[in-house]
VEXLO-128591 format. One line per 3 residues: their letters; for each residue x, y, z of C-alpha. Coordinates in Angstrom, 1 decimal. Example, Ala and Ser with C-alpha at 12.3 -4.5 7.8 and 13.67 -1.06 7.14 Angstrom:
// residues 2
as> 12.3 -4.5 7.8; 13.7 -1.1 7.1
//
This chain:
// residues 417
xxx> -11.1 -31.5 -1.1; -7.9 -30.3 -3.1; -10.4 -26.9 -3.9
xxx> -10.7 -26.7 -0.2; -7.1 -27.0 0.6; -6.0 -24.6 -2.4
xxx> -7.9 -22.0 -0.7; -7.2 -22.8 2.8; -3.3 -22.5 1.7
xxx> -4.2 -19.4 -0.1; -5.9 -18.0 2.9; -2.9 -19.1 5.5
xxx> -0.5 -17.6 2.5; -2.3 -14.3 2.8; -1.9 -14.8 6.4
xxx> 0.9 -15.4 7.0; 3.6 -15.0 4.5; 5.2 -11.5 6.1
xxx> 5.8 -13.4 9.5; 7.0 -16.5 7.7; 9.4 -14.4 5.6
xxx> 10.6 -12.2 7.9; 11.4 -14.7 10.5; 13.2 -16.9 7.9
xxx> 15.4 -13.8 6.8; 16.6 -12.8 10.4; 17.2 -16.9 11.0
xxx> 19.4 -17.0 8.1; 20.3 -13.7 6.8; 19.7 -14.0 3.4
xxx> 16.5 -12.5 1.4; 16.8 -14.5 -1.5; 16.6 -17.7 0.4
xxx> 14.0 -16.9 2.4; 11.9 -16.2 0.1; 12.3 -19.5 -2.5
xxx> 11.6 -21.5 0.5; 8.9 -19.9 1.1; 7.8 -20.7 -1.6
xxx> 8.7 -24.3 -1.4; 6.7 -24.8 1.6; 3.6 -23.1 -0.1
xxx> 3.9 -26.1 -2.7; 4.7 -28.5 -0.8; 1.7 -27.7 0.9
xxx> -0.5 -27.8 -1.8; 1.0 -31.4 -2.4; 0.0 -32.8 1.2
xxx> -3.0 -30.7 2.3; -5.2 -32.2 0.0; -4.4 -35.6 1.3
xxx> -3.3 -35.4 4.6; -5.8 -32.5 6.0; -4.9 -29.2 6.6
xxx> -3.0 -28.9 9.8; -4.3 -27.7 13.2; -1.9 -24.9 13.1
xxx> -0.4 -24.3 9.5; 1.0 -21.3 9.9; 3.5 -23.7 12.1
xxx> 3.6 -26.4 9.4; 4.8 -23.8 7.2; 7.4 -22.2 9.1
xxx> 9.1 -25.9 10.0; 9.1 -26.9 6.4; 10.5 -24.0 5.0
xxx> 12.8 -23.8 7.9; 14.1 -27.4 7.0; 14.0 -26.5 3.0
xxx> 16.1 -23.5 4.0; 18.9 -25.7 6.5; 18.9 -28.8 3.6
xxx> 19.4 -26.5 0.4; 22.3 -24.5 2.8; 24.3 -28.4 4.0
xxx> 24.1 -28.7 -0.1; 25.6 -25.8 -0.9; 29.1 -25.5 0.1
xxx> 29.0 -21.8 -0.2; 26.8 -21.6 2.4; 28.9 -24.3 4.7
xxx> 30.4 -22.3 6.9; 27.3 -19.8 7.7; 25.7 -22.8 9.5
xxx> 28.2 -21.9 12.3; 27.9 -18.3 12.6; 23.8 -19.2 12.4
xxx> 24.0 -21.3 14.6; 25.9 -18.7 17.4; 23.4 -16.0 15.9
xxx> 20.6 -18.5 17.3; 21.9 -18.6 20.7; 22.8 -15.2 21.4
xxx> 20.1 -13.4 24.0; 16.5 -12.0 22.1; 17.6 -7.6 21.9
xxx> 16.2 -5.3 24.5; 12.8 -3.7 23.8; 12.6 -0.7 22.8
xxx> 11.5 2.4 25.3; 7.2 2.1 25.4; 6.6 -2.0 24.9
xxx> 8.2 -4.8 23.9; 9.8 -5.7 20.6; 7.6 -5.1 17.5
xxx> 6.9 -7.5 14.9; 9.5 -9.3 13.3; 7.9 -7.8 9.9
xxx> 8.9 -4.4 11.1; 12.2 -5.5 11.5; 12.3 -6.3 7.9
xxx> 10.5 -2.9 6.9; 13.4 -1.3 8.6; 16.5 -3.4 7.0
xxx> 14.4 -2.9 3.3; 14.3 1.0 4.5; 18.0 1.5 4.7
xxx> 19.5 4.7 4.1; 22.3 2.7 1.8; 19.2 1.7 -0.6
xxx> 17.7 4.3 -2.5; 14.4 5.5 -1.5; 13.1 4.4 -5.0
xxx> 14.1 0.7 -4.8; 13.5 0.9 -0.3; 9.6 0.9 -1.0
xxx> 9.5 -0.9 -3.8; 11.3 -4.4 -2.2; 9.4 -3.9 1.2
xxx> 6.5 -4.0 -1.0; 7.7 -7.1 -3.0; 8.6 -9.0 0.0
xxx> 6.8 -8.5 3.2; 3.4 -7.3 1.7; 3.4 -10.0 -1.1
xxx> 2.4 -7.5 -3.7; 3.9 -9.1 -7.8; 6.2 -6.5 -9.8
xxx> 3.2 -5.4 -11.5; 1.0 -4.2 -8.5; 4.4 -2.5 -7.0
xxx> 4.8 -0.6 -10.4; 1.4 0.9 -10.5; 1.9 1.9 -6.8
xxx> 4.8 4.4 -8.2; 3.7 5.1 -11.7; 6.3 3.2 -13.6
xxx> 6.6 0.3 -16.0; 6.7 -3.6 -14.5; 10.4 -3.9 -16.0
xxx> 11.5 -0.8 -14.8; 10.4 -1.9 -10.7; 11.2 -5.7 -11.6
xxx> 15.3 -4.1 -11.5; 15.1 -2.1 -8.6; 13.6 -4.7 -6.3
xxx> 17.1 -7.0 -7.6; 18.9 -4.3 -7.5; 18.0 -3.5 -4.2
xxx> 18.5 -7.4 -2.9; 21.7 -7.3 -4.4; 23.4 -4.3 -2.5
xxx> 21.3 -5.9 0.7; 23.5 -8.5 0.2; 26.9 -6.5 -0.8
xxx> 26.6 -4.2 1.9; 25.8 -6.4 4.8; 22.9 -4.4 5.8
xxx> 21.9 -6.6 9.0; 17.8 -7.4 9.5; 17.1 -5.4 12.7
xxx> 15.1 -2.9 14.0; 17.1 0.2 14.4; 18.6 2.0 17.7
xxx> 16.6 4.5 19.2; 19.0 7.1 17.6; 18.6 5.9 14.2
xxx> 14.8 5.7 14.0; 14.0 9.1 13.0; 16.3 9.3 9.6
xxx> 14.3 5.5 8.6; 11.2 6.3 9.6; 10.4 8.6 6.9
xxx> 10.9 5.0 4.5; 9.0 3.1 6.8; 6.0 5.4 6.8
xxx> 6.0 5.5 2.9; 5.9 1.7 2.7; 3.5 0.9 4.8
xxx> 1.5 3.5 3.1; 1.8 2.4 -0.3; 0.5 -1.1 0.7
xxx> -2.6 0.6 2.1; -3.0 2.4 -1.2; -3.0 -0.7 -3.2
xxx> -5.6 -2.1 -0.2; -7.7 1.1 -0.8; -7.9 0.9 -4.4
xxx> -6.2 -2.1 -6.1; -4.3 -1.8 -9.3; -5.6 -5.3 -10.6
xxx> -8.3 -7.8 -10.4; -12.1 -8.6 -9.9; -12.4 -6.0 -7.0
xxx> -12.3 -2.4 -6.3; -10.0 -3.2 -2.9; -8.4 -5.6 -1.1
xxx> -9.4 -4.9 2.6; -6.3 -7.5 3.5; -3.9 -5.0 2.4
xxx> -5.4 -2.1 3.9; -6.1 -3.9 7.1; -1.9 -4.8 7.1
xxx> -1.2 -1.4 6.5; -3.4 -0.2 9.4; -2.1 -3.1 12.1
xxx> 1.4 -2.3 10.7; 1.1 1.5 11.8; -0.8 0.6 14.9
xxx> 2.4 -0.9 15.7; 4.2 1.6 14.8; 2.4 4.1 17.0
xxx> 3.2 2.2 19.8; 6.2 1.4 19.5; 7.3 5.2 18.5
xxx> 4.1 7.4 20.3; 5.7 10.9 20.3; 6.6 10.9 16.0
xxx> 3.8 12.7 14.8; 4.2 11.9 11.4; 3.2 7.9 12.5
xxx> 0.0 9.5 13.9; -0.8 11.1 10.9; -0.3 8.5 8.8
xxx> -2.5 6.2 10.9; -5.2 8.9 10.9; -4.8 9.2 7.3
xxx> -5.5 5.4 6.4; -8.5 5.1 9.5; -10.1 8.3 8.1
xxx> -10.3 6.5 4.1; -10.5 3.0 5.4; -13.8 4.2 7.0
xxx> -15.5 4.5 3.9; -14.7 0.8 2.7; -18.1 -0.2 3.1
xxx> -19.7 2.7 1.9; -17.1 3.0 -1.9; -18.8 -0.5 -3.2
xxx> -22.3 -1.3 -4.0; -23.8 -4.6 -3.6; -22.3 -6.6 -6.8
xxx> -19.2 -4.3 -6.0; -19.5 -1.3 -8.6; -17.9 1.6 -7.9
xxx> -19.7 4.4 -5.7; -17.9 7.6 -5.9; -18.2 9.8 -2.7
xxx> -20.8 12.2 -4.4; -22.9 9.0 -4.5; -21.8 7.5 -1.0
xxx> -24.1 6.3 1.6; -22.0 8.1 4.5; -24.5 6.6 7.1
xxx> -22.6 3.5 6.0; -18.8 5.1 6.9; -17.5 3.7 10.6
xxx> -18.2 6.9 12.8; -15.6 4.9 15.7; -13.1 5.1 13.1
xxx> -13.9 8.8 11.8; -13.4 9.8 15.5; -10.1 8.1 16.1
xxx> -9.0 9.0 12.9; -10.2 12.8 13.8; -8.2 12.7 17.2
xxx> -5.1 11.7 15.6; -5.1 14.6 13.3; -4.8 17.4 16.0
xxx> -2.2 14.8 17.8; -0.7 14.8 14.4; -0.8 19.0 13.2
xxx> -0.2 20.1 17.2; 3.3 20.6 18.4; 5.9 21.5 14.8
xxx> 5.8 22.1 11.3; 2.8 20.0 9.5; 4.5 16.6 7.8
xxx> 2.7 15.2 4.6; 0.6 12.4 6.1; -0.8 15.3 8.8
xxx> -1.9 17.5 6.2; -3.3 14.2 4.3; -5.2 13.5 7.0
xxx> -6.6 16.6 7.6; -8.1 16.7 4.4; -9.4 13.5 4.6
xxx> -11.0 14.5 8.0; -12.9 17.5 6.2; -14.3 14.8 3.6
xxx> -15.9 12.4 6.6; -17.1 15.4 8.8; -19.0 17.1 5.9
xxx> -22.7 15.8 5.7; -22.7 15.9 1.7; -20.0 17.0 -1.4
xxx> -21.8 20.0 -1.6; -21.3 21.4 2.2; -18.1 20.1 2.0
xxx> -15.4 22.8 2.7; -13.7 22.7 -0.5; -11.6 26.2 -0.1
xxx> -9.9 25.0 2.7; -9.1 21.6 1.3; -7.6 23.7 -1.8
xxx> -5.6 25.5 1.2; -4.4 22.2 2.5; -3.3 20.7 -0.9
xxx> -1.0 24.1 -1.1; 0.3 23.2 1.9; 1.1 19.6 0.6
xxx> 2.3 20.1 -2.7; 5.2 22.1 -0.7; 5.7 19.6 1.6
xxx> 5.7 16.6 -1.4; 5.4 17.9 -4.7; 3.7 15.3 -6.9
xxx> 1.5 14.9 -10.2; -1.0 13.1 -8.0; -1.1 15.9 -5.2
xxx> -1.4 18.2 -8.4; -4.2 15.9 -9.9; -6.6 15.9 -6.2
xxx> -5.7 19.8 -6.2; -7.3 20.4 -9.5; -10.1 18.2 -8.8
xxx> -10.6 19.7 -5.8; -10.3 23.3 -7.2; -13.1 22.4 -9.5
xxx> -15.1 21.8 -6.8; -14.7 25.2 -5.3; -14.1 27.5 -8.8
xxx> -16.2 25.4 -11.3; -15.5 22.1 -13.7; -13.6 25.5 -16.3
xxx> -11.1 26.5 -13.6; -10.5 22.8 -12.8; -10.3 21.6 -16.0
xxx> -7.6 24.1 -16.7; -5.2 22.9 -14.4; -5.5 19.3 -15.6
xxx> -4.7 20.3 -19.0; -1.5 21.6 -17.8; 0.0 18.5 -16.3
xxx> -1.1 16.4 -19.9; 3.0 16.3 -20.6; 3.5 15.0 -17.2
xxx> 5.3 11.5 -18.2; 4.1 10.1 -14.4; 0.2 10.3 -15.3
xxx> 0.6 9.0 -18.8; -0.5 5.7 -17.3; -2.7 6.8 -14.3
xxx> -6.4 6.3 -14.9; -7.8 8.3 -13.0; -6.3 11.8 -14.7
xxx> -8.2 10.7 -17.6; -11.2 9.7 -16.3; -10.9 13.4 -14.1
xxx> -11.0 15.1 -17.4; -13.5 12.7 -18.5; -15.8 14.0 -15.7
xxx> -14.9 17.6 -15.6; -15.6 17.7 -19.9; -19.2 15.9 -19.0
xxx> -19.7 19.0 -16.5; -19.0 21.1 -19.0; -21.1 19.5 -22.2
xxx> -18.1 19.2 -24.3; -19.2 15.0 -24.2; -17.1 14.2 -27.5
xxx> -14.0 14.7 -25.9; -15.3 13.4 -22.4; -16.1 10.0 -24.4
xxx> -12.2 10.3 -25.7; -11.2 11.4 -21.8; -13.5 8.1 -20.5
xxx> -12.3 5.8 -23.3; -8.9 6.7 -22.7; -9.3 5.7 -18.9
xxx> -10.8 2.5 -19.7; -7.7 1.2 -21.2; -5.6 2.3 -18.4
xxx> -8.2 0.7 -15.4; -7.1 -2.4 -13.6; -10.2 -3.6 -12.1
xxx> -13.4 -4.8 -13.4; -15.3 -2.1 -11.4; -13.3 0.9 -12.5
xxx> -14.1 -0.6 -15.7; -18.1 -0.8 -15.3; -17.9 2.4 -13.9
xxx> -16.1 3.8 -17.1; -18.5 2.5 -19.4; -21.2 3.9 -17.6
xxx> -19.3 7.1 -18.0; -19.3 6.7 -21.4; -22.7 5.6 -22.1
xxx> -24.0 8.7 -20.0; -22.1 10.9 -22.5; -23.6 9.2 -25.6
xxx> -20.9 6.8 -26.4; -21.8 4.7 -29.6; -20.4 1.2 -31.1
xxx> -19.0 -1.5 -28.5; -17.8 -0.5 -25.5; -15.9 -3.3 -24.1
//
């Protein structure tokens, strides 16, 4: 019984821990408090479920006892004393007009857009949107952006703490204001697919809960903002990868790279959407980064194997990114993707020149690139130091099958653990 409960809480944690803490921040204003009662009712639930049952509706059961944890621990604290009135005006003043094209969005977008600020950093706006509404731990955050755990464990306090200073109020913006968050917005939600798509730690190669989030999230998004054509090319972006979920795994979940991909296994309804969104996305202005993204993604899906796939324009594409967001990563994909076109030499080339860059130093997969592009090239001593190098760095268990496959193929010898 208590097994059972653990994983029902678990599951309704999963759930529903973005609604829970995004409507306890806009009830009481304060990040911090939102999210220890949050936590508070996730114990307190692992305390009663297993005797009492798991509750008809515990997504409710959560929200009334962290909503009583939050109103107790706030009559305790006489710092807090006098809030209780100005919350309790807050609470009885009229719900704010939808926005023009629907009604009002989620309350988690709400939250996205207060941890988007323009007062916070851009480093430390993803980065606590991450933390908070999409439950990621430091450590998953930090290998979403390439740095150290301690270094992302200060910028999501940091950024708390001038939430906090500055008053910045938990609201959706004014139609006028959208435009300059947006940009934030769009990079959050598509960090928390990325760690969906490919997760940093753990048993599995993804978790399909993130990259689901991340999908509904922009869904909303779209709707709620149907002429930024940056939110369609995001939303193409993540449908046109998210089609191959099925397709990336095998059946004990090993890595399948797309040379080896079933593609009669990728979601053809979601290719096509995905596809439309593009030319919604590229038509009209000046190509943003999650259009150009998306395009290349599209050429990946519509190609019928690696080998027909139309590697010199995706090369073309990735010069148009790196312009548009300069990055080691959007170097990384270009010189695999050169390699494709040129040869495994020409390829190989490039990735030698970014072996100084400080933001791959602890990115697996620019080792394990070299790793493969070496094996193409018989040099399979150093593709053995390439692969061995990458299986310290991986996360997961099947990156790390994968790389020892790599390194068996290449004539590894001794223990490979």
């Amino acid at each position: 019984m208590a097994g059972r409960a653990a994983a029902s809480v678990e599951e309704v944690f999963r759930e529903e821990r973005g609604l829970l803490l995004a409507a306890l921040v806009r009830r009481f204003g304060d990040l911090d408090l939102a999210e220890e009662v949050t936590s508070e009712a996730i114990e307190a639930a692992l305390v009663h479920w297993p005797a009492e049952g798991v509750p008809p509706k515990p997504g409710a059961w959560l929200m009334t006892t962290a909503r009583r944890k939050a109103v107790d621990r706030l009559r305790r604290d006489q710092a807090y004393a006098a809030r209780l009135a100005v919350l309790q005006v807050e609470a009885e003043r009229p719900a704010p007009a939808p926005l023009a094209g629907g009604g009002l969005p989620d309350e988690r977008l709400q939250l996205f857009f207060t941890c988007a600020h323009p007062a916070l950093p851009a480093e430390d706006r993803a980065a606590l949107t991450l933390r908070c509404l999409a439950g990621l731990t430091t450590p998953e955050v930090a290998r979403a952006f390439l740095v150290p755990s301690a270094t992302m464990g200060k910028r999501i306090v940091r950024a708390k703490n001038r939430i906090r200073t500055l008053r910045i109020p938990f609201r959706v913006p004014d139609a006028a204001e959208l435009p300059g968050r947006l940009p934030g917005v769009l990079q959050v939600v598509y960090s928390i697919f990325t760690e969906g798509y490919a997760a940093s730690s753990g048993p599995d190669l993804q978790r399909l809960d993130l990259a689901e989030e991340a999908i509904r999230l922009a869904r909303i998004l779209r709707r709620l903002l149907p002429g930024e054509r940056e939110v369609a090319g995001l939303l193409a972006l993540m449908l046109l990868i998210h089609a191959r979920r099925d397709a990336r795994t095998g059946p004990d979940g090993d890595l399948v790279l797309l040379d080896d991909q079933d593609r009669t296994r990728w979601d053809g309804a979601m290719i096509s959407e995905g596809a439309e969104l593009v030319v919604t996305a590229l038509t009209g202005g000046p190509p943003g980064r999650y259009g150009v993204q998306a395009a290349i993604a599209a050429l990946h899906d519509e190609a019928p194997d690696v080998a027909s796939t139309d590697w010199p324009q995706i090369v073309a594409l990735y010069d148009v990114l790196r312009g548009l967001a300069p990055s080691p990563v959007v170097e990384l994909n270009r010189a695999v993707a050169v390699a494709m076109r040129d040869g495994p030499a020409a390829g190989l080339a490039l990735l030698d020149g970014l072996a100084e860059e400080p933001r791959l130093s602890g990115y697996s997969p620019f080792p394990s690139a070299r790793g493969d592009l070496l094996s193409r090239l018989g040099r399979h001593a150093e593709a053995a130091v390439a692969y061995r190098e990458a299986l310290e760095l991986a996360g997961t268990e099947p990156e790390r099958v994968h790389l020892r496959g790599r390194l068996a193929q290449v004539g590894e010898v001794g223990e490979v653990r």
